[in-house]
N, C-alpha and C positions, 0 to 999 in steps of 0.2 A: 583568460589569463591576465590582462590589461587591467582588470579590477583589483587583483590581489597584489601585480606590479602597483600600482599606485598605493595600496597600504604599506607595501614593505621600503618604497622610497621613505614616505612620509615618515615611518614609524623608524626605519634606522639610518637612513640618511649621514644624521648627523652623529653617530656610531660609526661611520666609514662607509657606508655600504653605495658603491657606484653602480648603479643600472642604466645599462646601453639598451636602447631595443634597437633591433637591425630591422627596418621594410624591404623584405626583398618580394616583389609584388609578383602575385599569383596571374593577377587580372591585367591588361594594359591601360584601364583606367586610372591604376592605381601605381603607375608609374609618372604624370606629371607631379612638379613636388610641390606644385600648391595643394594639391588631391592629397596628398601625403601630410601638408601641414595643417590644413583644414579637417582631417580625421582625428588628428593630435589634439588639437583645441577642441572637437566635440568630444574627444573622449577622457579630455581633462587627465589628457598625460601632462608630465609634470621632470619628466626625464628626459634626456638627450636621446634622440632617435636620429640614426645615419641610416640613409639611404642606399641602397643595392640593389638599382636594376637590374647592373651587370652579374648581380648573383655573386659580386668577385668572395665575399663573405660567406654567405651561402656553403662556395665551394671550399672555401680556406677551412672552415670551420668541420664540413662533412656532413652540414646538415641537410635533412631527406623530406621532414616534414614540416608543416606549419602547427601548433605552433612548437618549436624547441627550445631549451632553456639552458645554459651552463653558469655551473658556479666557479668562479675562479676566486683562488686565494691571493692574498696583498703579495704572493712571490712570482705568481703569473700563472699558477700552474691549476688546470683544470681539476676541479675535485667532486665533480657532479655533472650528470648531464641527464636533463627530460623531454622527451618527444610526448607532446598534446597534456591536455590539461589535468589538472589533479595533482598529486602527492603535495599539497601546500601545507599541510603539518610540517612532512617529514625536509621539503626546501625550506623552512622556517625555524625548523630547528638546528639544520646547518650552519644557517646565515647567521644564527647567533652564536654559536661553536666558533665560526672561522671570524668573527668579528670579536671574539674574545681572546681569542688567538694571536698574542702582540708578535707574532717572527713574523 
């Protein structure tokens, strides 16, 4: 998922499109946050990543699995949501609907 995150930054970005990725770590390795900022830079993300040990996101959100994905519109209101990888046609086609979308 982190591959096709970084093409839909780069490519609309400057269209509006804000992407957060949340780490909420599986492993306890992967909760100190240099572990966390050291995967960022090898994996040439290029977005804002917050961190959730505490899962507090995790749980706000209702997420079950790694990885999961939601799209929110510029109103705040959730209008998509994916657990693991795939459908990036049909998230890309969204993201340009809801970024055309001036309300």
């Amino acid at each position: 998922m982190i591959p096709q995150l970084r093409v839909w930054h780069e490519r609309y970005q400057g269209a509006g499109l804000t992407i957060v990725g949340v780490h909420s770590p599986e492993f306890g390795w992967e909760r100190p946050y240099d572990s966390v900022v050291g995967a960022t830079r090898q994996l040439d993300v290029r977005y804002p990543v917050v961190q959730d040990n505490d899962f507090a996101i995790w749980k706000r959100w209702g997420v079950w699995a790694w990885p999961s994905s939601f799209l929110v519109d510029r109103k705040g209101v959730v209008r998509a949501t994916h657990v693991g990888e795939g459908a990036y046609q049909e998230t890309e086609a969204l993201i340009r609907r809801l970024l055309a979308d001036p309300a």
